[in-house]
N, CA, C and O atoms as CSV, one atom per row, in Angstrom:
chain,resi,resn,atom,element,x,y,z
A,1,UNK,N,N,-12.868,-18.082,-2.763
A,1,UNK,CA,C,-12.759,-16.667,-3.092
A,1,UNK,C,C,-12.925,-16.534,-4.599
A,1,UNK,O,O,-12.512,-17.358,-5.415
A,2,UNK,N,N,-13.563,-15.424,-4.877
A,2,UNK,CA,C,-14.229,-15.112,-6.238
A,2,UNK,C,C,-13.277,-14.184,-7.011
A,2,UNK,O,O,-12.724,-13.301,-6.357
A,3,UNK,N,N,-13.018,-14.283,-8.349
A,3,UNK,CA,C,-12.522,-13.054,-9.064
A,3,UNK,C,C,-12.866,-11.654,-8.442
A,3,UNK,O,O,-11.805,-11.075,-8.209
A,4,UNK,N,N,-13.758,-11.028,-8.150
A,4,UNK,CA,C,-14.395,-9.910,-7.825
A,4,UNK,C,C,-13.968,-10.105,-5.965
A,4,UNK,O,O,-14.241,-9.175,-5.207
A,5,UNK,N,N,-13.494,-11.020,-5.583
A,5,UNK,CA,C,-12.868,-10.637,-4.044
A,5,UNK,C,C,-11.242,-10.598,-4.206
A,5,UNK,O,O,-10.510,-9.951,-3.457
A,6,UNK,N,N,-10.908,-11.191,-5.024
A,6,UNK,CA,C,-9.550,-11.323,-5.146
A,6,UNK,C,C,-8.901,-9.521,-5.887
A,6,UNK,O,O,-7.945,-8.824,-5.547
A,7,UNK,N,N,-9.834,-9.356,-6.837
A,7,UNK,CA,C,-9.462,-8.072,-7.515
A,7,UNK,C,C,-10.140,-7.144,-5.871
A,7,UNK,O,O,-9.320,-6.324,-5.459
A,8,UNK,N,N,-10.801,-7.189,-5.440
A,8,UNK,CA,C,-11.053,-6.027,-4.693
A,8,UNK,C,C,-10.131,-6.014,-3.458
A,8,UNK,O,O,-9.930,-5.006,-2.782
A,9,UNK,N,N,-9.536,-7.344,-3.202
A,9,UNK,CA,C,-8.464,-7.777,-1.718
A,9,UNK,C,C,-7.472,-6.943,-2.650
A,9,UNK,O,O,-6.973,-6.045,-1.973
A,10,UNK,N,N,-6.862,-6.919,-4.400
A,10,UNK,CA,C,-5.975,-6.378,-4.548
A,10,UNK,C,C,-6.138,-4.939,-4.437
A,10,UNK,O,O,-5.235,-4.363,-3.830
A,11,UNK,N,N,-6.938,-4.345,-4.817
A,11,UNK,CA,C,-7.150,-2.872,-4.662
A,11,UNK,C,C,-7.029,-2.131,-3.257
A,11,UNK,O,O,-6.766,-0.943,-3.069
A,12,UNK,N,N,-7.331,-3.299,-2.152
A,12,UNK,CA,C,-7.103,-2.596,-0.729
A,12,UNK,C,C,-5.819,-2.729,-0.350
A,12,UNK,O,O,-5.301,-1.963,0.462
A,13,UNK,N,N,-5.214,-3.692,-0.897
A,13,UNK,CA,C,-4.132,-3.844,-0.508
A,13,UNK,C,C,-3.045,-2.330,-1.019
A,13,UNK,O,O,-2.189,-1.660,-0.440
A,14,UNK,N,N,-3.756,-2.315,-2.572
A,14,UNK,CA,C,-3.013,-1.162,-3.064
A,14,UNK,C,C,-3.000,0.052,-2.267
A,14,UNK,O,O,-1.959,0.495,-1.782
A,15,UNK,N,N,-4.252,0.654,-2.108
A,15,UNK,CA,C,-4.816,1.694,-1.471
A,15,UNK,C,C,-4.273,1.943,-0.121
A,15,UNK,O,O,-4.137,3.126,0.191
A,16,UNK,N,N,-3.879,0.880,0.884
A,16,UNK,CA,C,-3.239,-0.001,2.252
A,16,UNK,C,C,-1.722,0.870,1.950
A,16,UNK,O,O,-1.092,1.634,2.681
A,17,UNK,N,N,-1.487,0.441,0.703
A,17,UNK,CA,C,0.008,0.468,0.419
A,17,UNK,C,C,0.780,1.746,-0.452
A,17,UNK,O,O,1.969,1.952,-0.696
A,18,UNK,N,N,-0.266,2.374,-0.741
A,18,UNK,CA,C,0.179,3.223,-2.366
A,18,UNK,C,C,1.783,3.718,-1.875
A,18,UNK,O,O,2.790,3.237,-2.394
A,19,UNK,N,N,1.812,4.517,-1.042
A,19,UNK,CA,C,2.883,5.582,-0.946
A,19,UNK,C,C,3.902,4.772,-0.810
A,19,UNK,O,O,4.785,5.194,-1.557
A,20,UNK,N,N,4.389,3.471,-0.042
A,20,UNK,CA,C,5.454,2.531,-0.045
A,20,UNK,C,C,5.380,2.382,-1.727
A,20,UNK,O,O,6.213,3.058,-2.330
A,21,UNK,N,N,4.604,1.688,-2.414
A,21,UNK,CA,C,5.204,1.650,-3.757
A,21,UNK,C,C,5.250,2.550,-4.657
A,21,UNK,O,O,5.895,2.436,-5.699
A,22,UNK,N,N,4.557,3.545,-4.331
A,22,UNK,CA,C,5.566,5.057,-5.083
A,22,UNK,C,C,6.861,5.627,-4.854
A,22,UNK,O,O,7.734,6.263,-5.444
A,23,UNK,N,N,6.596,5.105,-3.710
A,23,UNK,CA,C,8.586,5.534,-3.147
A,23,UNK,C,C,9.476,4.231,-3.875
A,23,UNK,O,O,10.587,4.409,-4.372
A,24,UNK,N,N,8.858,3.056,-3.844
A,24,UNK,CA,C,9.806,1.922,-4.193
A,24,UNK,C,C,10.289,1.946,-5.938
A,24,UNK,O,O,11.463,2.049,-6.294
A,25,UNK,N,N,9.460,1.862,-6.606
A,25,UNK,CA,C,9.253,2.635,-7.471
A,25,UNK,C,C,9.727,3.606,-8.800
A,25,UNK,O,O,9.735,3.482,-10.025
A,26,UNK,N,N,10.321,5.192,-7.275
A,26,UNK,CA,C,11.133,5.872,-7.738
A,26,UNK,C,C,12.566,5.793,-6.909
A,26,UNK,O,O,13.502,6.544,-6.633
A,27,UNK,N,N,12.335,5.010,-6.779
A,27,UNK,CA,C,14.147,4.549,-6.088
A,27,UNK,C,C,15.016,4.259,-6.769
A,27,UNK,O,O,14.791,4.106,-7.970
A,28,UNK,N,N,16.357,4.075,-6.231
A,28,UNK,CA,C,17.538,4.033,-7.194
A,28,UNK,C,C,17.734,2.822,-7.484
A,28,UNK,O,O,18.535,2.466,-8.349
A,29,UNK,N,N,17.079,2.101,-6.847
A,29,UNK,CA,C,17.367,0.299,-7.112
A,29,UNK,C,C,16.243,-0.215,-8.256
A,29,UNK,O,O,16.320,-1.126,-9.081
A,30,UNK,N,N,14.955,0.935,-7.905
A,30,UNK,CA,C,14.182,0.559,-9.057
A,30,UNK,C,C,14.780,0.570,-10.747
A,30,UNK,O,O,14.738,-0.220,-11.690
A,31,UNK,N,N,15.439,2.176,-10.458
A,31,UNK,CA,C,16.169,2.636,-11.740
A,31,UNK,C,C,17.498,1.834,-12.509
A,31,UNK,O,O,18.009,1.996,-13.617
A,32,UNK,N,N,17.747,1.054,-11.569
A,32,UNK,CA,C,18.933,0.363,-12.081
A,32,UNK,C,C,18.647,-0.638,-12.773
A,32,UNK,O,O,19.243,-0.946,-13.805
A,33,UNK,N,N,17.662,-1.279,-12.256
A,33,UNK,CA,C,16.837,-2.694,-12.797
A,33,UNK,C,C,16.067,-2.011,-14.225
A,33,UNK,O,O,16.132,-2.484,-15.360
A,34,UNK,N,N,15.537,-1.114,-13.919
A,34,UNK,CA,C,14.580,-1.015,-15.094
A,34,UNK,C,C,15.419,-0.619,-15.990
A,34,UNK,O,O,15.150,-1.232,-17.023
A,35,UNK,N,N,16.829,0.507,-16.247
A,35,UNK,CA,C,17.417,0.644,-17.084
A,35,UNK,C,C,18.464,-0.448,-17.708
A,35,UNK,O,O,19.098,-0.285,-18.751
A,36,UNK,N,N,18.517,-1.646,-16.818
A,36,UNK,CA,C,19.004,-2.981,-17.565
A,36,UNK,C,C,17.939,-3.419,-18.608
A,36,UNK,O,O,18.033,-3.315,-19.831
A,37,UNK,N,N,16.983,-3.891,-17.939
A,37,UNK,CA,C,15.766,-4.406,-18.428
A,37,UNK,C,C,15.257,-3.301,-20.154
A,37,UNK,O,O,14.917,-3.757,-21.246
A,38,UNK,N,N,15.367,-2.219,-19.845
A,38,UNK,CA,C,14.948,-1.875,-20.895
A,38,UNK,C,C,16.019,-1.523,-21.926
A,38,UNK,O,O,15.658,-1.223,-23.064
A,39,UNK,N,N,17.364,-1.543,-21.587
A,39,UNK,CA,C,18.198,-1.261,-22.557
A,39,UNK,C,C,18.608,-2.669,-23.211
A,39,UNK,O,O,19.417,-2.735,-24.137
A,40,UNK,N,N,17.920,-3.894,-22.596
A,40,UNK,CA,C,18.090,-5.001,-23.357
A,40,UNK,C,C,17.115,-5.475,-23.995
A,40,UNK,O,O,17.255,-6.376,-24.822
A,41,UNK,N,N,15.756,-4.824,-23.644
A,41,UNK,CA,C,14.963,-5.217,-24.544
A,41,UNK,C,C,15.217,-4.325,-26.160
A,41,UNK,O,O,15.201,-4.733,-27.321
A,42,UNK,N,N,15.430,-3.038,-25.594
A,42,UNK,CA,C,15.946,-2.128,-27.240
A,42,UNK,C,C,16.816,-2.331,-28.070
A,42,UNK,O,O,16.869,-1.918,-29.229
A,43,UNK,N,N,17.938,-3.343,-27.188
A,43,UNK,CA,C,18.901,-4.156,-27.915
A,43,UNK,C,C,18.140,-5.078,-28.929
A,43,UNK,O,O,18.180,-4.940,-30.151
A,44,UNK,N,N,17.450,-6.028,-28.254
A,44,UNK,CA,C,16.946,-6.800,-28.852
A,44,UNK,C,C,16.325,-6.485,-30.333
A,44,UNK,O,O,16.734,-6.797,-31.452
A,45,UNK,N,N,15.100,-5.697,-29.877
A,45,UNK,CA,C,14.749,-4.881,-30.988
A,45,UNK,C,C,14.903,-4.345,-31.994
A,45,UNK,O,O,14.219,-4.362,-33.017
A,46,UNK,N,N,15.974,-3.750,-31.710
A,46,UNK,CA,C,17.253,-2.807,-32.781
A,46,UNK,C,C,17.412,-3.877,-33.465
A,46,UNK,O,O,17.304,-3.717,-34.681
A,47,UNK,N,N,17.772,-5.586,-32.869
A,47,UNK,CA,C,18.527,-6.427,-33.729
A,47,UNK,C,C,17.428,-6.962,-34.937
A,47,UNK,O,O,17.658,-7.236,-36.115
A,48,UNK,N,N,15.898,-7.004,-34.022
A,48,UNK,CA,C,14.854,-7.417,-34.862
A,48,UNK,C,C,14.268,-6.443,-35.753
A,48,UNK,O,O,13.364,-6.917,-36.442
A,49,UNK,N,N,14.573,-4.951,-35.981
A,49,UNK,CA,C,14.302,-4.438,-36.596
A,49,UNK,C,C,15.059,-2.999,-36.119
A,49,UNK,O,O,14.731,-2.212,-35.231
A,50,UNK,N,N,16.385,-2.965,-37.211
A,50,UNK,CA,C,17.116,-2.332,-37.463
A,50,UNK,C,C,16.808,-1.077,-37.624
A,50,UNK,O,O,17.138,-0.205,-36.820
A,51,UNK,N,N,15.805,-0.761,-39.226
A,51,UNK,CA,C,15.753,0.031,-39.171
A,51,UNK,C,C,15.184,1.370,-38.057
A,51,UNK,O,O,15.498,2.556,-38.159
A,52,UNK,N,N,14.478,0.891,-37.245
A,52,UNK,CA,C,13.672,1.301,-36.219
A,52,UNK,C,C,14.020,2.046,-34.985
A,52,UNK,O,O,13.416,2.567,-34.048
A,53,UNK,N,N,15.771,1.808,-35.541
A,53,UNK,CA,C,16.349,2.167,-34.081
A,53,UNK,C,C,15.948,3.608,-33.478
A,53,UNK,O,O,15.805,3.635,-32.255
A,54,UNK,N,N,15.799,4.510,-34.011
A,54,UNK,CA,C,15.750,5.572,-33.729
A,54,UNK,C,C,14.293,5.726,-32.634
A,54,UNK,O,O,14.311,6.266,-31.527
A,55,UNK,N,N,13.251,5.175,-33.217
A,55,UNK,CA,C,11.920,5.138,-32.879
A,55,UNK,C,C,12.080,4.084,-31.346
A,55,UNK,O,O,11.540,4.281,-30.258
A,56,UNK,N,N,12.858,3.139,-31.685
A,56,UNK,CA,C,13.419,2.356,-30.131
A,56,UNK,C,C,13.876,3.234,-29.282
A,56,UNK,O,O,13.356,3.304,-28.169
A,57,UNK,N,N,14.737,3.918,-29.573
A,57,UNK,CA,C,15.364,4.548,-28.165
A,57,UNK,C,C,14.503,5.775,-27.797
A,57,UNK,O,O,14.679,6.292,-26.694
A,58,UNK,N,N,13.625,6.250,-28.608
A,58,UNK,CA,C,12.734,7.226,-27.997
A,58,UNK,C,C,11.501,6.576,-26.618
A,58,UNK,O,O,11.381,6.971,-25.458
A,59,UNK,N,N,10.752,5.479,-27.357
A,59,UNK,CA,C,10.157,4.524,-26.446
A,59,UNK,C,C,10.719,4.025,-25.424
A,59,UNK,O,O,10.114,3.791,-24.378
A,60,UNK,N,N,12.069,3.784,-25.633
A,60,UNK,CA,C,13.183,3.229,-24.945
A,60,UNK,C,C,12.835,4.511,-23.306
A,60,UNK,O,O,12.280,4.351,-22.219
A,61,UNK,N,N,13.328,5.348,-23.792
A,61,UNK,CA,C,13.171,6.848,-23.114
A,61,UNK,C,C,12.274,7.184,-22.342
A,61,UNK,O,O,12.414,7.442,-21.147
A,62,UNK,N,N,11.053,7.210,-23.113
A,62,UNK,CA,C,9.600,7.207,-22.449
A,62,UNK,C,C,9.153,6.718,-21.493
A,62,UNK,O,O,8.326,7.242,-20.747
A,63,UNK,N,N,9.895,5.077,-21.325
A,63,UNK,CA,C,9.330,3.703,-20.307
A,63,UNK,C,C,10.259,4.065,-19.516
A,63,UNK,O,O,10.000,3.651,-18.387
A,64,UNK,N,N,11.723,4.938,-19.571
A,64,UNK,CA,C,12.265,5.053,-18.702
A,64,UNK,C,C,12.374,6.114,-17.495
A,64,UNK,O,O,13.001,6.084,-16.435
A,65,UNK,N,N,11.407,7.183,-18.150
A,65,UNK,CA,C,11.318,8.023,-16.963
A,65,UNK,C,C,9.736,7.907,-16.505
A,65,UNK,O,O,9.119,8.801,-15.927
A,66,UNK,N,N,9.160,6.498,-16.920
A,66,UNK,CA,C,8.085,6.300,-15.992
A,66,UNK,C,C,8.862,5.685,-14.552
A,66,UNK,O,O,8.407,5.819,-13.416
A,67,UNK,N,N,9.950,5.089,-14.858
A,67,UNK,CA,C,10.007,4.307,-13.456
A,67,UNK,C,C,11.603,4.481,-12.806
A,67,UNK,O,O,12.484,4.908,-13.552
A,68,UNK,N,N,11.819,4.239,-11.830
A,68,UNK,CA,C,13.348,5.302,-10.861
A,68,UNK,C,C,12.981,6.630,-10.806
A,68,UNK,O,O,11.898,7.153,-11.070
A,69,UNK,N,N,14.034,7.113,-10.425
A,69,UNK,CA,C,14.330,8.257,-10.382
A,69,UNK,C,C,14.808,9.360,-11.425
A,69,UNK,O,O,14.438,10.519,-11.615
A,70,UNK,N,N,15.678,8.635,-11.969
A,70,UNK,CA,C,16.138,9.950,-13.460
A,70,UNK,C,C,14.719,9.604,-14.938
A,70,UNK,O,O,14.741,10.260,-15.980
């Protein structure tokens, strides 16, 4: 199997699947994970560059109402 079958097996699969992973997604289990995940990466951040914090938690923000529910 070729790059160009493997990317197109993924696209059917997507297409097969979309609405299960839009629901999964915006779920509450999604939201819990992703708001760990991203409030420790802004931790991090904040620590690597302090001054920045402000500009972190906006991005912080942004990535977070791409994915869960709130």
């Amino acid at each position: 199997m070729g790059i160009d079958d493997a990317v197109n097996k993924g696209k059917d699969l997507y297409e097969e699947h979309k609405d299960k992973i839009a629901e999964a997604v915006k779920s509450e289990q999604a939201e819990d994970i992703s708001d760990k995940v991203l409030d420790g990466v802004a931790d991090f951040a904040k620590k690597v560059a302090p001054g920045a914090a402000d500009k972190i938690d906006e991005i912080r923000d942004g990535a977070d109402k791409a994915v869960g529910n709130e």
